[in-house]
N, C-alpha and C positions, 0 to 999 in steps of 0.2 A: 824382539817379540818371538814367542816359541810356538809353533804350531804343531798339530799333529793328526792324523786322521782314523786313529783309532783303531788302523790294521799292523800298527810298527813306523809306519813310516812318520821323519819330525825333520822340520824345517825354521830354520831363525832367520827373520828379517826384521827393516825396520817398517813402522809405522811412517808412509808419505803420504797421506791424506786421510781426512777423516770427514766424511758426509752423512749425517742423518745416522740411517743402521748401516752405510757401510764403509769400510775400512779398506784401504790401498795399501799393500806393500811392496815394498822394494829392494832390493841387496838379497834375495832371498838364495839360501843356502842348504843343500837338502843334509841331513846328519845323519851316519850311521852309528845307533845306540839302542841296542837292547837291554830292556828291564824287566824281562821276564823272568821268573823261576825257573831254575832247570827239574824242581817239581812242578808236573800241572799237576792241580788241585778240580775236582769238579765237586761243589759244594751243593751238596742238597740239603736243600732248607725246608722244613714245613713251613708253611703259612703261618701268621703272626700281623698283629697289631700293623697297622699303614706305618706307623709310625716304627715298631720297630722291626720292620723289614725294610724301610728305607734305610735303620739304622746300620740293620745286618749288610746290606748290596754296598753301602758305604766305604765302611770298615774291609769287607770283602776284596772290595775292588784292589783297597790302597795295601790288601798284605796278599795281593797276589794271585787270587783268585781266577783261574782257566776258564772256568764257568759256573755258573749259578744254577741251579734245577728247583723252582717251588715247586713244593709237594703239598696236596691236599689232604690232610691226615684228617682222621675221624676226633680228634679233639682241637683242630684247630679252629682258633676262634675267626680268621677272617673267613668266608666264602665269595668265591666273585664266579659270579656268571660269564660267559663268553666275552660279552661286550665291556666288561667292565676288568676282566683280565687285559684284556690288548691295551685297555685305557693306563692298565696301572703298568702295563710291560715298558710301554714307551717313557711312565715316569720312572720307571726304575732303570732306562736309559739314561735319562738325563741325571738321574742322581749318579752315575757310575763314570758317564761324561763327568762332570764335576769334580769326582773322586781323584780321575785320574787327572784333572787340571792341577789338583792340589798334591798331589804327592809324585807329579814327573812322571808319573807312566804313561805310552803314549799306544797302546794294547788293551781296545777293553775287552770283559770277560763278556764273554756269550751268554745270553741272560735267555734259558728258554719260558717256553708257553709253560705254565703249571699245568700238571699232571695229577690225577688221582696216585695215592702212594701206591697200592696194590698194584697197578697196571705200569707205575715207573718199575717196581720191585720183581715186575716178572722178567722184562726186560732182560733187568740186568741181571740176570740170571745168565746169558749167555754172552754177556761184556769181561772181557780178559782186563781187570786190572785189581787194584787194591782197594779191598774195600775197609771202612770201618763204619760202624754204629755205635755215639755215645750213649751210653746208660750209665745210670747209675749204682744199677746192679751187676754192672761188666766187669768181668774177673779178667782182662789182659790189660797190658798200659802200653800206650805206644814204641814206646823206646825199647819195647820187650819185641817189635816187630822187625821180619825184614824188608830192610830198605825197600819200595815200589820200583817196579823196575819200567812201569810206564806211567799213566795216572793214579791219583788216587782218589778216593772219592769217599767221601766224610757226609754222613747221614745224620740229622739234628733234627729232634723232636719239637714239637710244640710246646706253647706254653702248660699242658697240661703231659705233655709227654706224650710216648708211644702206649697204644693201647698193646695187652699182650697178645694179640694175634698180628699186628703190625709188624713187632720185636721178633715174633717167632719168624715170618716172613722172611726178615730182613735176615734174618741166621740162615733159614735156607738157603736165600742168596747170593750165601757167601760173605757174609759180612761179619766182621771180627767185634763181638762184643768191647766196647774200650769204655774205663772207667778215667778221668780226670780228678783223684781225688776222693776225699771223704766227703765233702761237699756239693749240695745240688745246686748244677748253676741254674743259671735264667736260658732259655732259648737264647737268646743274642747272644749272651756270654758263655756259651757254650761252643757254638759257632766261630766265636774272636778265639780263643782260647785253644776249640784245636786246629785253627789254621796257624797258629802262631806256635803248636806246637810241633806241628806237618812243617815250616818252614825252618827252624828250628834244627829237626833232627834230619830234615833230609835235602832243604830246599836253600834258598840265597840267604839268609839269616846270617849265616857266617862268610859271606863275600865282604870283599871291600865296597866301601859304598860308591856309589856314582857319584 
C-alpha cells in the first residue's frame, strides 16, 4: 500500500489489520520520489460552475499545478460568501487529495481562499515572476516566450470572460496577453490546455516517466 502526506513525503507498506474505519500497517518503508514540475505553475482561475471548478482543481492538480488562486471576476457565475468559500475550499481539498491518489503525486497544490480579481491583480503587481493572461484577442503564443525563470502564473477567465477593465488590469500587471488558437475555448478547457502547454514547453512533459 502507497501512502503519502501531501508535503512530498510517500511511504509503502502492507496492510495487517483492518477494523471498522481503521487500517493497521506494517513493513512500512519511507521512499524518496519527487513528482514535481521543475515548472511551478500558480493557476488562477476565476470562479465557475461547482461543478466545473471541481473539474478544473482535478485536472489541475494531476498536470502539476503549484497552486491554485480562485478569482472572483465580475462575470462569474458562482458567488460564495465567506462561510460558504471555506466550505467549498475544504471540498476542493479533497478533490485534489483524490487527484493526487489517482495520478502518483504525493504534493498537493496550495488551494488558496478566493480573492476579488482587482485586489488579487493589484498584488501582483509587485510578484517577480511570469505572468500570462489568456484571451482570445491576445496577439503573443506562448512558445514565442521566454522560458520562466521562477513561477509562472496563468490567469483564466470565466465563463463569460474577462470584462475589459479586468483585461486592462491584468496588462498593467504585467501579464502577457497569450492567444491559444483561433478558437474560443470553455473556461475549464482553457485552463487544461495552457497548463499542458506551460508543462509542455518548459516543464516535466518531456521527462522520463516515473
Amino acid at each position: 500500500m502507497q501512502l503519502f502526506d501531501g508535503q512530498g513525503a510517500e511511504c509503502h507498506g502492507y496492510i495487517e489489520k483492518i477494523s471498522g474505519k481503521q487500517v493497521v500497517l506494517g513493513r512500512i518503508v519511507h521512499v524518496e520520489v519527487n513528482r514535481e514540475s521543475p515548472l511551478p505553475v500558480l493557476l488562477a482561475q476565476s470562479l465557475s460552475s461547482s461543478e466545473k471548478m471541481d473539474w478544473i482543481i482535478q485536472k489541475a492538480t494531476e498536470l502539476g499545478a503549484a497552486e491554485i488562486q480562485p478569482l472572483d471576476t465580475e462575470r462569474s457565475v458562482a458567488r460564495l460568501t465567506a462561510e460558504r468559500a471555506e466550505r467549498r475550499m475544504e471540498h476542493w481539498k479533497q478533490v485534489s487529495i483524490s487527484a493526487c491518489e489517482q495520478c502518483g503525486r504525493n504534493t498537493l497544490p496550495l488551494i488558496h481562499a478566493p480573492m476579488d480579481i482587482m485586489a488579487w491583480l493589484d498584488r501582483m503587481r509587485s510578484i517577480d515572476c511570469s505572468k500570462f493572461i489568456l484571451l482570445p484577442e491576445g496577439s503573443d503564443a506562448l512558445h514565442e516566450q521566454q522560458k520562466p525563470k521562477n513561477t509562472a502564473a496563468l490567469l483564466i477567465g470565466a465563463e463569460g470572460g474577462f470584462s475589459q477593465t479586468e483585461a486592462e488590469s491584468a496588462l498593467l500587471a504585467g501579464f502577457v496577453p497569450i492567444c491559444l488558437g483561433a478558437r474560443i475555448l470553455r473556461t475549464e478547457t482553457a485552463a487544461i490546455a495552457g497548463l499542458a502547454t506551460l508543462q509542455t514547453l518548459w516543464g516535466d512533459f518531456c521527462r522520463q516517466p516515473f
